[in-house]
VOGU-3710 file (C-alpha; in Angstrom, 3 decimals, decimal comma):
1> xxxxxxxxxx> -8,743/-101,159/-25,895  -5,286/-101,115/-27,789  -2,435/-101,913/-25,122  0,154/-99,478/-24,144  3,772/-99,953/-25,696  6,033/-99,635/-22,927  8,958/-97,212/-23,363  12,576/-98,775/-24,334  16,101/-97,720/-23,646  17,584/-96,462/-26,637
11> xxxxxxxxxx> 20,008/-99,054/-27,939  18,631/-102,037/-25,733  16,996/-104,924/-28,156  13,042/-104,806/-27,908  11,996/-107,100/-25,150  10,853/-110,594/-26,799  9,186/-111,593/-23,384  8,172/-110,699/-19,743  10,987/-110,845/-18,567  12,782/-108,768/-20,414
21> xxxxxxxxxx> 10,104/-106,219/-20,319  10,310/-106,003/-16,494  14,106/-105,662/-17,125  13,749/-102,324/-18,938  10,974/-101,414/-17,075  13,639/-101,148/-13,788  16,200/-99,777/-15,989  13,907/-97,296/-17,046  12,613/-96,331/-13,229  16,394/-96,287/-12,483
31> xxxxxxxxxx> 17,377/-93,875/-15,319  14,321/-91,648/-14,066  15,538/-91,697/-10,957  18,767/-90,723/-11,383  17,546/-87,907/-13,744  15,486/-86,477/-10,552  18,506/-87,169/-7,952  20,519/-84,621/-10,305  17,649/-82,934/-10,762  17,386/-82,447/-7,045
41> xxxxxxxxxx> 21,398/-82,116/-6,365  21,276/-79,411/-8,999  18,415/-77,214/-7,040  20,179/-77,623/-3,564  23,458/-76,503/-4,891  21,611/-73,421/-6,530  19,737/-72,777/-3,184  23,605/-73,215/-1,475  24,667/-70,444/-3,732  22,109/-67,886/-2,702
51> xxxxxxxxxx> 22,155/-68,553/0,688  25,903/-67,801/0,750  25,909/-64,721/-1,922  22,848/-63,230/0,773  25,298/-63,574/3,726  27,758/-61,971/2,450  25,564/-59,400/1,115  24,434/-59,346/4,604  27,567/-59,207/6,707  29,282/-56,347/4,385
61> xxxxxxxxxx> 26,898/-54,376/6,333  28,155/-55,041/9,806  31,681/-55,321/8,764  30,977/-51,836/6,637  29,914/-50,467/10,552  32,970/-51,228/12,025  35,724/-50,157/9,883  33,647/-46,833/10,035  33,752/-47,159/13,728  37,998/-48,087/13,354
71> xxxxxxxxxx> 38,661/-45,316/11,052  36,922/-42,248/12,907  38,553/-43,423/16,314  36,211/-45,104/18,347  37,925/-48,125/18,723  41,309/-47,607/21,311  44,275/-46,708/19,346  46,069/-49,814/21,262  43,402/-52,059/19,588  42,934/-50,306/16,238
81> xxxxxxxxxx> 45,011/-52,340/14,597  44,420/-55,349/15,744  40,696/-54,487/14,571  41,799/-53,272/11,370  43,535/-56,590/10,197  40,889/-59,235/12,174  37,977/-57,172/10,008  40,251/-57,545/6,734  40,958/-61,722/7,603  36,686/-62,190/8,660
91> xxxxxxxxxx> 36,206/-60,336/5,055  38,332/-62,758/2,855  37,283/-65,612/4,378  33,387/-64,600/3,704  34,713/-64,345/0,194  36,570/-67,041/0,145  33,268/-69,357/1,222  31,434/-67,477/-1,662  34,196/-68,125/-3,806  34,448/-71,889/-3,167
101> xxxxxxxxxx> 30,916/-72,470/-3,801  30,893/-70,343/-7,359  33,428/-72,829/-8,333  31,662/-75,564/-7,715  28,294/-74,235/-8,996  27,998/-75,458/-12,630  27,088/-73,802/-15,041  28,947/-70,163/-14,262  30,326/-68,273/-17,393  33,825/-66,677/-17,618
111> xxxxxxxxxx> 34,207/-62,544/-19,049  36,920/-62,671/-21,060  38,498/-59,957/-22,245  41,723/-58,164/-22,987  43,042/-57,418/-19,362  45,260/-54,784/-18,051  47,302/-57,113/-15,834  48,607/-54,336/-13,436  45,576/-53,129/-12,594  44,508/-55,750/-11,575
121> xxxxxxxxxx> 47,529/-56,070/-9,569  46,939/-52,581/-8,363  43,533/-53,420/-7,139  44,759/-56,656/-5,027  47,421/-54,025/-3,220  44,917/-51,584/-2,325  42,920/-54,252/-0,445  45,992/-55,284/1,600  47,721/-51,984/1,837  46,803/-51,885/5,562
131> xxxxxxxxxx> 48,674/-55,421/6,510  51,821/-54,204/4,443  51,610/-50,975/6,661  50,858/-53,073/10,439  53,406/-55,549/9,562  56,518/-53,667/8,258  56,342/-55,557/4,710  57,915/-53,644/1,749  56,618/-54,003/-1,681  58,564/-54,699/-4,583
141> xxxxxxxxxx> 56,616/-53,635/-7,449  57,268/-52,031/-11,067  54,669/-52,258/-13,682  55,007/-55,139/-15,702  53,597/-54,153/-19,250  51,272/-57,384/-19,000  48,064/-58,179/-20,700  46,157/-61,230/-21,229  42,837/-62,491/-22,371  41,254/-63,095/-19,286
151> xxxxxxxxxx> 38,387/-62,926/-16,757  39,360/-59,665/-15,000  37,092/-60,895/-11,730  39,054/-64,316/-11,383  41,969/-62,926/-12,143  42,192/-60,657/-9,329  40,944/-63,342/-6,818  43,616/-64,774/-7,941  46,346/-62,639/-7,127  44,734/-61,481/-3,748
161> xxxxxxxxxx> 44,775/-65,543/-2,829  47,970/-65,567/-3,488  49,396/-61,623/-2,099  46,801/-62,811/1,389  49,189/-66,654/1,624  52,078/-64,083/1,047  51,360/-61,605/4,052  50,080/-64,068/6,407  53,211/-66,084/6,270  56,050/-63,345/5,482
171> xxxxxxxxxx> 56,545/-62,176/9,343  59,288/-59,628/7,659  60,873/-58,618/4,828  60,013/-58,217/0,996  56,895/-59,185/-1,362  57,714/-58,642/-4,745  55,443/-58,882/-8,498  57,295/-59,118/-11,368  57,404/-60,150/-14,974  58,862/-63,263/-14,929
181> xxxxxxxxxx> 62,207/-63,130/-17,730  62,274/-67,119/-18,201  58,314/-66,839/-19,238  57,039/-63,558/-21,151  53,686/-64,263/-20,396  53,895/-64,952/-16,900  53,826/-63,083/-13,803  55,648/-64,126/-10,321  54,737/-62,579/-7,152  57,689/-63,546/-4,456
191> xxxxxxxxxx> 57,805/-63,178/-0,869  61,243/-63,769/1,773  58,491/-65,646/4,075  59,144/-68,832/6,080  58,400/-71,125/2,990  57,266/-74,207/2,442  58,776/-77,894/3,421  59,153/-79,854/0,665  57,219/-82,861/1,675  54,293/-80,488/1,660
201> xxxxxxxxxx> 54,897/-79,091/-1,884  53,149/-82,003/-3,494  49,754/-81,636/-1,607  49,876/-78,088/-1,571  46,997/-77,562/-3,714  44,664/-80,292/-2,272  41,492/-79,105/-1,040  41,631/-78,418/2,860  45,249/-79,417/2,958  47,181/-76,850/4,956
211> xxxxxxxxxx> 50,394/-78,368/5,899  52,489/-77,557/8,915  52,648/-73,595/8,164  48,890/-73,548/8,622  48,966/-75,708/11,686  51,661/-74,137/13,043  51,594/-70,413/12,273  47,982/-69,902/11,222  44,641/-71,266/11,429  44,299/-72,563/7,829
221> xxxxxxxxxx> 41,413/-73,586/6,373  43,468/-74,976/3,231  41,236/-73,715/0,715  43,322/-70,817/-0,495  45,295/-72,746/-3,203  42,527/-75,382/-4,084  40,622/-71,954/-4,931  43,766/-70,732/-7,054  44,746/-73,436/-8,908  40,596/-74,223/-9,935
231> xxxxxxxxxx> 40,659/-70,977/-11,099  43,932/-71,025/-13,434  42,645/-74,366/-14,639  39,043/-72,348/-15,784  40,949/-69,614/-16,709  43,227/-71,865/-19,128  46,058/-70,465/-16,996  49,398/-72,562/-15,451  50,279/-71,515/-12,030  53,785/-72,941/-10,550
241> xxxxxxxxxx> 55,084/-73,031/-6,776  58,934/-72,839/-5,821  59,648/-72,790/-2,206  62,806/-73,407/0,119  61,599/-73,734/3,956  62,906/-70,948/5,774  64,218/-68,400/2,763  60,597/-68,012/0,825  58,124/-68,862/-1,731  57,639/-67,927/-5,369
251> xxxxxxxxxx> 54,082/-68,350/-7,338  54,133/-67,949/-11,237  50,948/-67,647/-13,436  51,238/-68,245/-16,855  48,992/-65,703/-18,379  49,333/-67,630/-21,653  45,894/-69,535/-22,531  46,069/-73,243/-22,720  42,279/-74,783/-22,762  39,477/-72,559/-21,021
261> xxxx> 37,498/-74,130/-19,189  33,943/-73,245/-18,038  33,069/-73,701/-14,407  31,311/-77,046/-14,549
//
């Protein structure tokens, strides 16, 4: 009975005795491994995505209930809107959960196409109309003539990342979107908020990082602008943060493509 060749790594000499034999044999049961263990990571984070895209599928359902409930009075006026704004904070950060996990999924595709910029815009204001209206904010807001090559979807998660930082830490005064002069391609959405401290500037876009305005003002989960800046990087977009503690905080996005990038 003829012998069985065992398998070799490709570029690894043939083995010229035992020993080297059982060498590649390990290597081999290693590489195998590691091929299943990705395999296997790969699988999890698949069955991590569904789970989360069912919940939220799920709780729209509840949430749908009692905005209902909210809108056609049943709720006290004195706690309406306090109801109003909690159900609009429990639904982005169901989003954002989904969100976070989508980027780190590998594998997803980007839509792009030739993107009306404002309405995009127009859609993230719509969703947040009611905190501008409960909080006394006034909107600065023209139509800026933009349009880029884009994922629409992104895009506007995007923006609403970035209007939702705005509100939540603007207790008065103006949020404004406009075309940015310096940059053609770029749009800057300003508030008159508290700002940010300079020493936190540099970490700002860590993941979970939420600096002293989140521990102080808000319970942060520091996600927010890890999600934005993964997404202009995917997008092949440039976003840029200028902030003076106390007077405000401007975010630019560069609308002009640099290198796309897939979400992998």
């Amino acid at each position: 009975m003829q012998e069985e060749t065992p398998q070799r790594l490709d570029g690894f000499p043939e083995g010229s005795d035992p020993a080297d034999e059982l060498y590649q044999r390990k290597i081999l049961a290693l590489a195998e491994e590691r091929r299943l263990h990705k395999a296997e990571e790969a699988e999890r984070r698949s069955d991590q995505l569904d789970y989360f895209t069912l919940w939220l599928h799920q709780i729209k359902t509840p949430l749908a209930a009692l905005n209902l409930l909210v809108k056609r009075g049943a709720v006290a006026d004195s706690a309406a809107k306090q109801a109003e704004q909690e159900l609009l904070r429990l639904e982005d950060y169901t989003h954002m959960a989904l969100n976070y996990v989508k980027l780190e999924e590998a594998g997803a595709d980007l839509e792009l196409s030739d993107t009306d910029v404002d309405a995009v815009i127009k859609a993230a204001l719509k969703k947040y109309a009611i905190l501008f209206i409960h909080k006394g904010i006034s909107l600065d807001y023209e139509p800026t003539g933009l349009r880029a090559v884009t994922d629409s979807n992104w895009l506007r998660i995007m923006i609403e990342q970035i209007l939702s930082n705005s509100l939540k830490y603007t207790p008065s005064g103006t949020i404004t979107f406009r075309r940015d002069p310096e940059h053609e391609q770029s749009l800057c959405i300003e508030d008159t908020g508290i700002g940010i401290r300079e020493e936190d500037l540099p970490r700002i876009f860590n993941k979970g990082y939420s600096g002293l305005n989140g521990r102080l003002h808000e319970k942060s989960t520091g996600l927010g602008l890890f999600l934005v800046q993964n997404i202009s990087r995917r997008l092949g977009h440039r976003i840029r943060i200028a902030s003076k503690h106390g007077k405000g905080t401007a975010v630019t996005i560069s609308l002009q493509r640099e290198d796309i990038g897939s979400f992998d």
